[in-house]
Wavefront OBJ file of the C-alpha trace (Angstrom):
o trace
v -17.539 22.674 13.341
v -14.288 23.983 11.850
v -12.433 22.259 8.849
v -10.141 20.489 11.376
v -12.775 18.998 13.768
v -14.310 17.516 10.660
v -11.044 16.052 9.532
v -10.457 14.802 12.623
v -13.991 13.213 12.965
v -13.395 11.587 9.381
v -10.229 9.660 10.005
v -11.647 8.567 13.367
v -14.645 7.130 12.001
v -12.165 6.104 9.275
v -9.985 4.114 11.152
v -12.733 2.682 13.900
v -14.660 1.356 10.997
v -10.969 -0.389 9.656
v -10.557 -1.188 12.877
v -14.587 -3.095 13.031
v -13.981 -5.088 10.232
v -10.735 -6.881 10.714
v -11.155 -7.207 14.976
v -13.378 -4.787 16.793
v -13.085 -2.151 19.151
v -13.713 0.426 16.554
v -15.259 2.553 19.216
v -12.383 3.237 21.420
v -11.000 5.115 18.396
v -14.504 7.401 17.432
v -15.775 7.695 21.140
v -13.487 9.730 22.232
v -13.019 11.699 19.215
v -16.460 12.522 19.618
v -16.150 13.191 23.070
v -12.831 15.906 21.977
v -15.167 17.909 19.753
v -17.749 18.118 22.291
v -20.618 16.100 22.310
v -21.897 14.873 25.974
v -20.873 11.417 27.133
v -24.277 9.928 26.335
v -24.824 11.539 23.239
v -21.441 10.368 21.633
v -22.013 6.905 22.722
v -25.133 6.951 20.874
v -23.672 8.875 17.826
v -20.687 6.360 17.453
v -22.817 3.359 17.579
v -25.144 5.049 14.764
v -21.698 6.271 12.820
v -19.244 2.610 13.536
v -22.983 0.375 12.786
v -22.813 2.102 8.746
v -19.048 0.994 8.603
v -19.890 -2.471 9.973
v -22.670 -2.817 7.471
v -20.428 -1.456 4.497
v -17.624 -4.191 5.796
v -20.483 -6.932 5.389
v -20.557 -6.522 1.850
v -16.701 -7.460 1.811
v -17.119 -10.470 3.442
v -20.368 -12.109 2.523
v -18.763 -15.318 0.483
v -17.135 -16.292 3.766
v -20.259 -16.076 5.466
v -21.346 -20.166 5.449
v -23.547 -21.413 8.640
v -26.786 -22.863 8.695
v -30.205 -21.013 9.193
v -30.673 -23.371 12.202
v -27.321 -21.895 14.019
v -28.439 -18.063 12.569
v -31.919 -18.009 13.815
v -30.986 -18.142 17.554
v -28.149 -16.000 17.353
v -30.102 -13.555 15.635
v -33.064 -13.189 17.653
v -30.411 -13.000 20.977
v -28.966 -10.838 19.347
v -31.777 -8.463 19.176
v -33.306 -8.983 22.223
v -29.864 -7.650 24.103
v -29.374 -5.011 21.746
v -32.654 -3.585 22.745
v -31.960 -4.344 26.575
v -28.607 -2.993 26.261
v -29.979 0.482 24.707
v -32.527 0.846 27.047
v -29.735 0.859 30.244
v -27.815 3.449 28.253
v -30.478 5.626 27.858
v -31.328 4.857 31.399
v -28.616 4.101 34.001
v -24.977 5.868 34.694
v -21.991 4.449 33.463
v -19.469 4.400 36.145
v -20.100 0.849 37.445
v -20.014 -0.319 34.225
v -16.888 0.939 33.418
v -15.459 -0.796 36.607
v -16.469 -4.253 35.257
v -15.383 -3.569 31.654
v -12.072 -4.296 32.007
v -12.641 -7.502 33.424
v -14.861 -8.073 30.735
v -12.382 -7.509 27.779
v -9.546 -9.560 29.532
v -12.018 -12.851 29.657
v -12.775 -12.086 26.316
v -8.545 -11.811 25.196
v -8.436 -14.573 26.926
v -11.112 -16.709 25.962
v -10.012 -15.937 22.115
v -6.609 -16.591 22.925
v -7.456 -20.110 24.196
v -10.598 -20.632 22.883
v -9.773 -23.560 19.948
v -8.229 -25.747 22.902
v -11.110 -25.212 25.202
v -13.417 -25.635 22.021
v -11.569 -29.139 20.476
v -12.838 -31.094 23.707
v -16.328 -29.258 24.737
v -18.147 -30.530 21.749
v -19.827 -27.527 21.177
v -18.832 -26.819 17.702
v -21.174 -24.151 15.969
v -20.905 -26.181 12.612
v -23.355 -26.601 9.828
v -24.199 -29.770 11.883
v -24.225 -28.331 15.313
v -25.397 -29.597 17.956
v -28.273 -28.729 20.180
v -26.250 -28.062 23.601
v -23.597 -25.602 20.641
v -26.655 -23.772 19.788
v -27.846 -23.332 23.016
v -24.343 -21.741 24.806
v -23.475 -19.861 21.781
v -26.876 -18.244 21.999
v -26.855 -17.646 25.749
v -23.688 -16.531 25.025
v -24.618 -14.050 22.336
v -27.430 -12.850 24.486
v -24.991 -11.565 27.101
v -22.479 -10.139 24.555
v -25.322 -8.112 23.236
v -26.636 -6.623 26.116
v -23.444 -5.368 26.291
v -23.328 -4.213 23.018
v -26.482 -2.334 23.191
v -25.092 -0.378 25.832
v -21.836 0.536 25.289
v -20.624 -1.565 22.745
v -16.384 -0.832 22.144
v -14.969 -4.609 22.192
v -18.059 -6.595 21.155
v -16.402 -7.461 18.763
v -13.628 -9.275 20.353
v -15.865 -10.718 22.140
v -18.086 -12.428 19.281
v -14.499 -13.467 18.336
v -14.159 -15.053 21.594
v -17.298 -16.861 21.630
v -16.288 -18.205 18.119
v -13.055 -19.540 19.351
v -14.621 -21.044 22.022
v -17.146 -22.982 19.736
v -15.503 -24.491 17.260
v -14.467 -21.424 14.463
v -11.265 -21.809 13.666
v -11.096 -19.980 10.110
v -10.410 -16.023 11.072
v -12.515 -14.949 8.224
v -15.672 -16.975 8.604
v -15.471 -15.832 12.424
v -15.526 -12.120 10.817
v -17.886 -12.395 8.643
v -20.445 -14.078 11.361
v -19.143 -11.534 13.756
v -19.581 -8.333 11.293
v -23.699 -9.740 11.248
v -23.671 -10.128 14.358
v -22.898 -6.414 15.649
v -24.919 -5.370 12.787
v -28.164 -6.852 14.561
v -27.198 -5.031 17.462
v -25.718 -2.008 16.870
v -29.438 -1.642 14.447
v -31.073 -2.316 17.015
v -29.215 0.473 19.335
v -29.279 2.331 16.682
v -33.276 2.099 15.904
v -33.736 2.801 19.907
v -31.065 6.123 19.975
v -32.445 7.447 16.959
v -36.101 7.246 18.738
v -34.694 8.675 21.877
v -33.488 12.035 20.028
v -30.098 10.847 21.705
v -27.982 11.262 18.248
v -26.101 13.977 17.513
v -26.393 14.168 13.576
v -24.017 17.169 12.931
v -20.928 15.195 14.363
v -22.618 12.069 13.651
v -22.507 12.506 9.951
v -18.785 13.165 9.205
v -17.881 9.855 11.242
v -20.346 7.813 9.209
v -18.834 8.923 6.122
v -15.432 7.696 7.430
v -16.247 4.613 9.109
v -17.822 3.579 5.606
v -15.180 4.046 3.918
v -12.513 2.272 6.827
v -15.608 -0.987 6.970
v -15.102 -1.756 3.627
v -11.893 -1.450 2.771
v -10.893 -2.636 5.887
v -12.417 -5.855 5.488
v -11.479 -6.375 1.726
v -7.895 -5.940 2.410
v -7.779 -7.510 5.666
v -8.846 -10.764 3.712
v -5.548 -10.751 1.949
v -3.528 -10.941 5.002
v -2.764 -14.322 6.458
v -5.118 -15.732 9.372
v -2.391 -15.662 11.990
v -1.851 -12.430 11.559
v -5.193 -11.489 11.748
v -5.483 -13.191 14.650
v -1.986 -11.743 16.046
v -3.988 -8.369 15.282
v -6.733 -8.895 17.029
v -4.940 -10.675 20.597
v -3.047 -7.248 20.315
v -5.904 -5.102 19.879
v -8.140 -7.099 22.958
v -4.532 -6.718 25.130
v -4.534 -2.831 24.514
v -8.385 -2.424 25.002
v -7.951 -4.488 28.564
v -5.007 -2.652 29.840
v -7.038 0.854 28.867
v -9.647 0.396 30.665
v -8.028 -1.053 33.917
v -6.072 2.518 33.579
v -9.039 4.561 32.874
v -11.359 2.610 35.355
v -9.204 2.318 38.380
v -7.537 6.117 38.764
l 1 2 3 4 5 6 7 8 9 10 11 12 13 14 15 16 17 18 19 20 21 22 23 24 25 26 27 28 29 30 31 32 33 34 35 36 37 38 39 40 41 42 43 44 45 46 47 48 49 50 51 52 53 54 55 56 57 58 59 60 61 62 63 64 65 66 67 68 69 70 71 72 73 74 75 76 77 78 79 80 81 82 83 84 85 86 87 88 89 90 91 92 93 94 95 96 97 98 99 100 101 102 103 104 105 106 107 108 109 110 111 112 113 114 115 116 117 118 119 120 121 122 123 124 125 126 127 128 129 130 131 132 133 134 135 136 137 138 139 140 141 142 143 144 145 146 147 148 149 150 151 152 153 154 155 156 157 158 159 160 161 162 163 164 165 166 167 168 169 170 171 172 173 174 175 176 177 178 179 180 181 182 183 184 185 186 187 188 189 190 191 192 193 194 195 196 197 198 199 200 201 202 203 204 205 206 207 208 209 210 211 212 213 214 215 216 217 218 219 220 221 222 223 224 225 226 227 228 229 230 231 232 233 234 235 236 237 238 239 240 241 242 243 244 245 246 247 248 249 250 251 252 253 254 255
């Protein structure tokens, strides 16, 4: 790699991982930086879910005193999580992308959507995902989660928007619990897709390893100053960020 690649590869993994912690969709950033210096479509899928999953864990450590929901509400959402993440690796390594990338913008405009109007739809479904949640919450936030990691396992630019989503629809309304639950969230499964890439000899280390450093660096502080910031503008920022994802990939998967 020359000097420039390797800048180039740091601020993307610098700015994806900013761009993780505060509203997702990190990867639309370091994917195709990866893809500009060369590595194969596969291959930099894999290596920016290894590089973006360091920043998301780094941004954890920012926002673990907002983190406040009850092991009974975790549990479920956890195991889901896992179980898609898996799934969703295994069609990566496995299946073509095209079709996929037909549906995706569909996907990310429910999800704008849904976050957009999810506390309205949320204040009369009685599915709050509370301390005291109920059963039924537990139950559609986990199906819920299940999907969103699938998806997550096997491509994963947006989940996070669409954790948000799911949030919105289910009670959250504080921006920065929903990030904090979120950030564990895509942790579970972007370790998970990273645990089954790494296995797979799918990971392109070389690349991989200047984008890490970045994306550290952007999780962190990204999170720790993005606390500072007002919730409505947070979630200005990310209704902006799920608009420009949506319109994207209608562009890139309809010409």
């Amino acid at each position: 790699m020359t000097i420039y690649t390797i800048v180039f590869l740091f601020f993307a993994g610098l700015l994806g991982g900013a761009l993780n912690a505060v509203a997702g969709g990190g990867s639309f950033i370091a994917f195709p930086a990866l893809l500009f210096s060369g590595v194969a479509p596969i291959a930099a899928n894999a290596t920016n879910t290894v590089g973006l999953w360091v920043g998301v864990t780094a941004s954890g450590g920012a926002y673990r005193k907002h983190l406040d929901i009850s092991r009974r509400v975790m549990v479920p959402l956890a195991v889901t999580s896992v179980i898609g993440g898996v799934a969703g690796a295994f069609l990566l390594l496995h299946t073509p992308a095209q079709t996929f990338l037909r549906v995706l913008p569909w996907l990310m405009l429910g999800a704008t959507l849904l976050f957009i109007f999810g506390n309205r739809l949320g204040r009369g479904s009685g599915n709050s995902i509370a301390r005291d949640a109920s059963t039924k919450a537990v139950v559609v936030a986990s199906l819920l989660e299940l999907v969103f990691a699938v998806y997550g396992g096997y491509f994963g630019g947006g989940v996070g928007i669409l954790n948000l989503a799911m949030l919105a629809v289910l009670g959250m309304t504080d921006i920065h619990a929903m990030n904090a639950l979120k950030v564990v969230l895509g942790g579970i499964i972007n370790g998970i897709a990273v645990i089954t890439f790494i296995l797979a000899g799918a990971v392109v280390w070389k690349q991989g390893s200047v984008v890490i450093v970045g994306a550290v660096f952007g999780g962190y502080f990204g999170a720790h100053y993005a606390q500072k910031l007002p919730g409505v503008w947070i979630r200005r920022f990310v209704i902006a960020v799920g608009t420009t994802m949506t319109a994207y990939f209608f562009w890139k998967g309809y010409h």
